[in-house]
C-alpha positions in Angstrom: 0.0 0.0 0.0 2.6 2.4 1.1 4.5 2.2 -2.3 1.7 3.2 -4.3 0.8 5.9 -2.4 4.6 7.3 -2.8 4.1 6.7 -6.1 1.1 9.2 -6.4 2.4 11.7 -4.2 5.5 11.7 -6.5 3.3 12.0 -9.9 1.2 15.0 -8.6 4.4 17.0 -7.8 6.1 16.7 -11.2 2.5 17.4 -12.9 1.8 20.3 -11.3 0.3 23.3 -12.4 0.4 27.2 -12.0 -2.6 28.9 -10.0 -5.4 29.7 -11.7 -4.4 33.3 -12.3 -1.5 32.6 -13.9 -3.1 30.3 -16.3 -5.6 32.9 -17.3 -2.3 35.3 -17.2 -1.0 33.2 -19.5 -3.4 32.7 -22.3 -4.4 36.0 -22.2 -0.6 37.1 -22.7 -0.8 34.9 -25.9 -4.4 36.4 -27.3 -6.2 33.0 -27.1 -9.5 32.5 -26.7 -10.8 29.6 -24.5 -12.4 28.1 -27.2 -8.6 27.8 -28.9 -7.4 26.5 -25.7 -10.1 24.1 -25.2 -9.2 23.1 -29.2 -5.7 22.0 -28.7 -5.9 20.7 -25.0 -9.5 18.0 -25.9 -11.9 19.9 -23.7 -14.9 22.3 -24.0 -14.2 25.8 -23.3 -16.6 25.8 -20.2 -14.0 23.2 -18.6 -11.2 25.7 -19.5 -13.0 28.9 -17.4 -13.6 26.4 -14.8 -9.8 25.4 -14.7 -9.2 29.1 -14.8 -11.4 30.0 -12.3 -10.4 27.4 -9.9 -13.3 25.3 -8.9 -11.9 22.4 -10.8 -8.7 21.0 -11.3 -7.8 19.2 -14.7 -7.1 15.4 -13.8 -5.2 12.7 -15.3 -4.4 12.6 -19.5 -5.9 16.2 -19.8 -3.6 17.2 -17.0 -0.5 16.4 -18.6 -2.1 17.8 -21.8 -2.9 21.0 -20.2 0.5 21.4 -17.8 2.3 21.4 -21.7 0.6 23.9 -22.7 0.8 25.8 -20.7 4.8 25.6 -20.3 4.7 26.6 -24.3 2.8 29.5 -23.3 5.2 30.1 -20.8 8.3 30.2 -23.0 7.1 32.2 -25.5 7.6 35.6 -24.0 10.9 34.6 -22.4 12.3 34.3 -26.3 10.8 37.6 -27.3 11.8 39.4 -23.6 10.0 40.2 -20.7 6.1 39.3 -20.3 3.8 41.1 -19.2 1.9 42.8 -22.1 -0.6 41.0 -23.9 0.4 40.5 -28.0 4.0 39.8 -26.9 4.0 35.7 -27.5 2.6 36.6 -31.1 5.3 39.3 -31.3 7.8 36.5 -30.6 6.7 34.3 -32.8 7.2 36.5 -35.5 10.6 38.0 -34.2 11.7 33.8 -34.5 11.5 34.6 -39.1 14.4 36.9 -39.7 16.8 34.8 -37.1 17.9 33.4 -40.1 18.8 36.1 -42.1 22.4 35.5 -43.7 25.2 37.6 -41.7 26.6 40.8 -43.2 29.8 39.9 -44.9 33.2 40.5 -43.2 35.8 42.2 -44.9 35.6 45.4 -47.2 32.2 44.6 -48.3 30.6 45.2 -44.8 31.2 49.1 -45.8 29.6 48.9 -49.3 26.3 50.1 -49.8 23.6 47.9 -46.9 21.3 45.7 -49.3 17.3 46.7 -49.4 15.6 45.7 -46.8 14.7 46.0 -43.2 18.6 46.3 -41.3 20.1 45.1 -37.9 18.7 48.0 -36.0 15.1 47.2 -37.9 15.3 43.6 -36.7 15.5 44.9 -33.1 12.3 46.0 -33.0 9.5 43.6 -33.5 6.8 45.8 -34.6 8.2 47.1 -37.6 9.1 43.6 -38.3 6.4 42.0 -37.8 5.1 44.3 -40.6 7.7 44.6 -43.1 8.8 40.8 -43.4 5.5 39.3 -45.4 6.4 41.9 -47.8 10.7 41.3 -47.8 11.1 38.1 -46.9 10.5 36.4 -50.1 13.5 38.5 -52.0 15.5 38.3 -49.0 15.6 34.8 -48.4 14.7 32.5 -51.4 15.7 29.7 -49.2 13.8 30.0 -46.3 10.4 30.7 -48.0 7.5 28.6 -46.4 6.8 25.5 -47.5 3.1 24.5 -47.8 1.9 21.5 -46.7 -0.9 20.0 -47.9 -3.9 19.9 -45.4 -4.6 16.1 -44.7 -7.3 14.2 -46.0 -10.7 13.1 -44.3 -9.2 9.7 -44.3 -6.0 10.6 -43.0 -7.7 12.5 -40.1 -9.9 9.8 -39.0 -6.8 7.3 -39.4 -4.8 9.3 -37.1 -7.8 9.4 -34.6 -8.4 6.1 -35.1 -4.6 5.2 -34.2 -4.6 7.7 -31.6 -7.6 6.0 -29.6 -8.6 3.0 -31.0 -6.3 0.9 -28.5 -7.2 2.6 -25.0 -11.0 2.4 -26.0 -10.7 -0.9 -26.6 -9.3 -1.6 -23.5 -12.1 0.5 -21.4 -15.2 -1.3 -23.2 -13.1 -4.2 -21.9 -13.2 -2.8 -18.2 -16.6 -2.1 -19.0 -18.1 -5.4 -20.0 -15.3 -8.5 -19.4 -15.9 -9.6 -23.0 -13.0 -9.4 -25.5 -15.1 -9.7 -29.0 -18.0 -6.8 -27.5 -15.0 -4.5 -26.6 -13.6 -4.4 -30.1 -17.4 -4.6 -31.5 -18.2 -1.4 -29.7 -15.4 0.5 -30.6 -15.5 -0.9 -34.2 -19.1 0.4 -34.5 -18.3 3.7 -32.9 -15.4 4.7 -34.9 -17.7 3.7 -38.2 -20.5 5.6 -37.0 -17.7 8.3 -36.5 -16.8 7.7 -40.4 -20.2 7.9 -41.2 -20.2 11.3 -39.7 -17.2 12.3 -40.1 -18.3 15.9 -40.6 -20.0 16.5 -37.5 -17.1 14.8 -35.6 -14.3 16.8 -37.4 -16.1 19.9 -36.1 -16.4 18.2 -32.7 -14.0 20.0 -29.8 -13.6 16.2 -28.4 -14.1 14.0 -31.0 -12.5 11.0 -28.6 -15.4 11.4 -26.1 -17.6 11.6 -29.2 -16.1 8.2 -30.0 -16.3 7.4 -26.6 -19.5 8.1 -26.0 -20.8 6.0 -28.8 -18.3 3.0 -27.6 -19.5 2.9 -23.9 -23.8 3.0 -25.4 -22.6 0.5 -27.2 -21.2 -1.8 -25.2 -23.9 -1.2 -21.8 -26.8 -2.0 -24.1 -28.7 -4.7 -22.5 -29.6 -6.3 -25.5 -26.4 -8.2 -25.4 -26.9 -10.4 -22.7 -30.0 -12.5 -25.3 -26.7 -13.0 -27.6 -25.2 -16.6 -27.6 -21.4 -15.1 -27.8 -21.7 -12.2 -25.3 -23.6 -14.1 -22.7 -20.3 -15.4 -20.7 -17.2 -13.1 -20.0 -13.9 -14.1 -21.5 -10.8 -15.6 -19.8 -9.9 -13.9 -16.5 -6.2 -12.1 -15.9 -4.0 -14.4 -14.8 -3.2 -11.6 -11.9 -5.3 -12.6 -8.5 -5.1 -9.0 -7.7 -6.3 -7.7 -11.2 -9.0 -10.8 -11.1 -10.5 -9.1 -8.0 -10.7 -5.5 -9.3 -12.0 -6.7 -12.4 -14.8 -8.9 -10.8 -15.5 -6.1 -8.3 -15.8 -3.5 -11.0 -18.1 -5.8 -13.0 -20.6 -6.5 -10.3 -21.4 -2.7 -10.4 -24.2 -1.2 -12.3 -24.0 -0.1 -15.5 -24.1 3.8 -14.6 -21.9 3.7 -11.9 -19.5 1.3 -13.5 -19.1 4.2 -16.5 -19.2 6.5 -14.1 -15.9 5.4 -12.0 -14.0 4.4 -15.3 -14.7 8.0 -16.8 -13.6 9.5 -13.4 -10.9 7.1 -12.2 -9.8 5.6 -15.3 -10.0 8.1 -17.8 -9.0 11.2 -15.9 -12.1 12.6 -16.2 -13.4 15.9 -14.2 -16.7 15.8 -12.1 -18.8 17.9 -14.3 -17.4 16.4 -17.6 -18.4 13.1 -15.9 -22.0 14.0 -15.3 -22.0 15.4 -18.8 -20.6 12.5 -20.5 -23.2 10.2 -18.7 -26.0 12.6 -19.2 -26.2 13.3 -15.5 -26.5 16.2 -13.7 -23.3 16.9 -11.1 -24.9 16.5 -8.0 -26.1 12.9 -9.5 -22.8 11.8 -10.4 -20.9 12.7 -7.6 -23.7 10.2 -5.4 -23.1 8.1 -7.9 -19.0 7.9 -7.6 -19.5 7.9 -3.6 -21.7 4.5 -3.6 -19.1 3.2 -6.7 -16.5 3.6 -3.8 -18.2 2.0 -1.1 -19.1 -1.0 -2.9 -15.7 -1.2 -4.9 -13.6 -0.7 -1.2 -16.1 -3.8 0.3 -14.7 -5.9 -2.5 -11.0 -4.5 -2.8 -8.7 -5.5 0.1 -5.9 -2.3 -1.2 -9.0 0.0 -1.1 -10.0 -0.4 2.2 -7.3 0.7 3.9 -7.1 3.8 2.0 -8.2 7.1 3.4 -11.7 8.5 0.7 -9.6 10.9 -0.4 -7.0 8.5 -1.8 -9.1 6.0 -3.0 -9.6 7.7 -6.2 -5.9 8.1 -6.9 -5.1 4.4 -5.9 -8.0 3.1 -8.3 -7.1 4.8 -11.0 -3.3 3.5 -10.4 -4.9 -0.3 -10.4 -6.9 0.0 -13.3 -4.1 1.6 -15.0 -2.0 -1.7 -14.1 -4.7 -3.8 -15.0 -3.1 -6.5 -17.2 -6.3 -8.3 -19.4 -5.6 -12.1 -20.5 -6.8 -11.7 -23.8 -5.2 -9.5 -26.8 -7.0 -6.3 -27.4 -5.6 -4.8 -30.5 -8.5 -3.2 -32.7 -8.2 -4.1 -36.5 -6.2 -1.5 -39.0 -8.1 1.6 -39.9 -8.1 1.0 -43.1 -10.6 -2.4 -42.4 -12.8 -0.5 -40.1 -13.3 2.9 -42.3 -13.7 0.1 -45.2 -16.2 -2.1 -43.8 -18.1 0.5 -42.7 -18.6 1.8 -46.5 -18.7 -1.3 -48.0 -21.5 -2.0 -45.2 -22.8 1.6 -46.5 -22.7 0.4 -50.4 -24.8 -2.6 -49.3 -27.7 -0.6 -47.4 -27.7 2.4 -50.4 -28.2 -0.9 -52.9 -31.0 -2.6 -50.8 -32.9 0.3 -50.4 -33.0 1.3 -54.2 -33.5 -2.1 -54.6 -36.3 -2.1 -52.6 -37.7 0.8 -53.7 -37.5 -0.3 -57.4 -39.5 -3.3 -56.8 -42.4 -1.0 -54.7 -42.2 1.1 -58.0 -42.5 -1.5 -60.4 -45.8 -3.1 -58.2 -47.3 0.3 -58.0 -47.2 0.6 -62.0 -48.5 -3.1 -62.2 -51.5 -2.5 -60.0 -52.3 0.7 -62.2 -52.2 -1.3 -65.1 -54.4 -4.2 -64.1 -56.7 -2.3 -61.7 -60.5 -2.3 -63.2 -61.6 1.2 -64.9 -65.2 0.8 -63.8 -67.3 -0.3 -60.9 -68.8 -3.8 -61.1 -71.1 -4.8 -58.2 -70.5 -7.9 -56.5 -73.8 -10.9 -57.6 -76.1 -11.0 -54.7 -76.3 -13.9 -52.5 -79.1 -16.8 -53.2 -82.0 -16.8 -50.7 -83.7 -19.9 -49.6 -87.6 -19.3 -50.1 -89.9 -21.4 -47.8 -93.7 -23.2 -48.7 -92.7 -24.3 -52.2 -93.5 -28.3 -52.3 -90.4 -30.0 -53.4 -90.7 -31.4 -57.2 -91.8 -35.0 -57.7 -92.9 -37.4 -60.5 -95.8 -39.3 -61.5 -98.2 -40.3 -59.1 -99.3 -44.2 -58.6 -102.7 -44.6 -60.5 -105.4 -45.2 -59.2 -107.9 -47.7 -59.8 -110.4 -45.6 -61.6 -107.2 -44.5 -63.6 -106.2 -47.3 -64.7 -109.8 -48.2 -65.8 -109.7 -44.8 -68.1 -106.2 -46.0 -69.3 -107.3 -49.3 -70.6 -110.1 -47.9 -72.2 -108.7 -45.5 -74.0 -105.8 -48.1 -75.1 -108.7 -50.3 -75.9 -110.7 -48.1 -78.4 -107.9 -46.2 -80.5 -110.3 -44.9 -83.0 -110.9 -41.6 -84.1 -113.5 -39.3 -85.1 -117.6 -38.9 -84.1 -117.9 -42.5 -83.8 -116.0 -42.6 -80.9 -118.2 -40.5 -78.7 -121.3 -42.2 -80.1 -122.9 -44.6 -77.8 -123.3 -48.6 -78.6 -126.1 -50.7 -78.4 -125.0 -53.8 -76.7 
């Protein structure tokens, strides 16, 4: 325990930082804007006035980010002289052009005629300088003209990005979910989504928490536990110590297990935290209190820490937390291509789709009837009507008539006419 304490201590001292008025001393001596500040450091410009003002104190990755910097801002006007007045760093930066002006020649030609141009005495002083070189420098020095390089490609950016975070997000929708195949999963379909908006994430101050946040959605969604592959976590570290934290971080919730790793792991601040979770501050600090408890109940190195160093220690053990299985992400290159081939596939389907609704439509219209025909009426069964039969038996008086008749086949008057017997 003691070790890793030492070890803290000894970190916080060599990161530390100036008070918060010389930091806003300091930026404004340079003419920035927090919104420039926030641009280069990875944070929103509300996190920079906070820094500045005090209340919060940058943590972890963005620390170190911030503490360099600042020490650029800080040797700026100790090249161009002494600080104070505000313009000076972008006075030194320009000063840093004509440094490299070829020497007057030695000799008799020092007391020819002086070439055009702005002289020694001239490069003393910055402002003229600062005006007079975009118009001189080109005849002056040939040589030392500005070379332009070509502003990189979409492509290139989100490669960069892609090798820049691809590996540590991995690793935290590991700590996140104990499965190796949903860690890369998530991050694979966050950094396509990210492709697929490239734009919007470009323009984004933080595009890694953009990323991030898509990554952590990803992998908490509860759907995963109905999936056949996610439903059991992977191999555990072969570490007993590094078993423990990750079992203990695990049995969390899902809130408050994001909720330490943004804190703890990632270096996040307390408002940044509650933003990134969609939380209000109050709400995630409650949240990182009962995280603690629950975590120092299950961690032996926790519990013997005072609350004020627990935060400090976990972050150190999930730093050292060694997984068993690999968690390299796949190149770039197949991610931002799977994700337009994937693209390609969805555009073809729904044209597809919608070529077979059109060609339906024009087939109904074609075959459709032009005029009404009503539908034949139902039979009625009709009641009292004797069912239809054949000859009746004769009777005897019938059959007399028959016989008779049979009997006496002539024809005419004589037949009526009545015989004497």
């Amino acid at each position: 325990m003691t070790p890793s304490v030492e070890t803290t201590s000894s970190e916080d001292s060599e990161l530390s930082l100036p008070a918060p008025k010389e930091r806003r001393r300091l930026r404004e001596a340079a003419e920035l804007t927090h919104d420039e500040v926030a641009a280069a450091v990875g944070v929103t410009a509300a996190t920079i006035r906070s820094w500045e003002s005090g209340r919060t104190a940058p943590r972890g990755r963005k620390r170190e980010l911030y503490m360099q910097f600042l020490a650029r801002l800080a040797a700026l006007p100790q090249e161009a002289g002494p600080a104070g007045a505000p313009g000076e760093a972008k006075t030194a930066r320009a000063a840093e052009e004509p440094a490299a002006d070829p020497p007057a020649p030695d000799g008799p030609a020092a007391d020819g005629p002086t070439p055009a141009g702005p002289t020694a005495d001239a490069r003393t002083q910055p402002d003229e300088l600062s005006v007079d070189l975009p118009v001189e420098a080109p005849d002056l020095l040939p040589d030392e003209a500005p070379v332009k390089v070509p502003a990189p490609g979409p492509a290139d950016a989100f490669d960069a990005l892609y090798a820049h975070a691809a590996h540590d997000l991995a690793r935290q929708a590991y700590l996140l979910t104990g499965r190796r195949s949903l860690a890369l999963e998530a991050v694979e379909k966050a950094f396509v989504q990210a492709w697929d908006r490239w734009p919007e994430v470009a323009a984004d101050p933080d595009p890694v928490g953009w990323v991030r946040a898509i990554a952590y959605e990803y992998a908490l969604s509860p759907w995963h536990r109905f999936r056949r592959a996610h439903r059991h976590p992977d191999k555990p570290p072969a570490e007993p110590a590094d078993r423990i934290l990750l079992d203990a971080l695990l049995s969390l919730s899902p809130a408050h297990r994001r909720t330490v790793l943004l804190y703890d792991g990632v270096g996040l601040d307390l408002p940044d935290t509650a933003a990134e979770t969609e939380a209000t501050t109050p709400t995630a600090g409650n949240r990182l209190v009962h995280a603690h408890a629950d975590l120092a109940d299950r961690i032996p190195e926790l519990a013997d820490v005072p609350l004020e160093k627990q935060s400090a220690l976990l972050r150190d053990l999930l730093t050292a937390l060694r997984p068993a299985v690999d968690l390299d992400p796949r190149p770039a290159v197949v991610v931002r291509g799977g994700g337009e081939r994937r693209t390609r596939t969805w555009t073809r389907a729904t044209l597809s789709l919608t070529a077979m609704i059109a060609v339906s439509t024009a087939y109904t219209v074609m075959t459709a009837p032009t005029h009404y025909e009503p539908p034949l009426a139902p039979g009625e069964s009709v009641s009292g009507v004797p069912p239809l039969a054949g000859p009746q038996q004769l009777t005897e008086r019938s059959r007399k008539l028959h016989d008779k008749l049979l009997a006496d086949p002539e024809a005419g008057p004589a037949r009526i006419a009545p015989k004497v017997e």
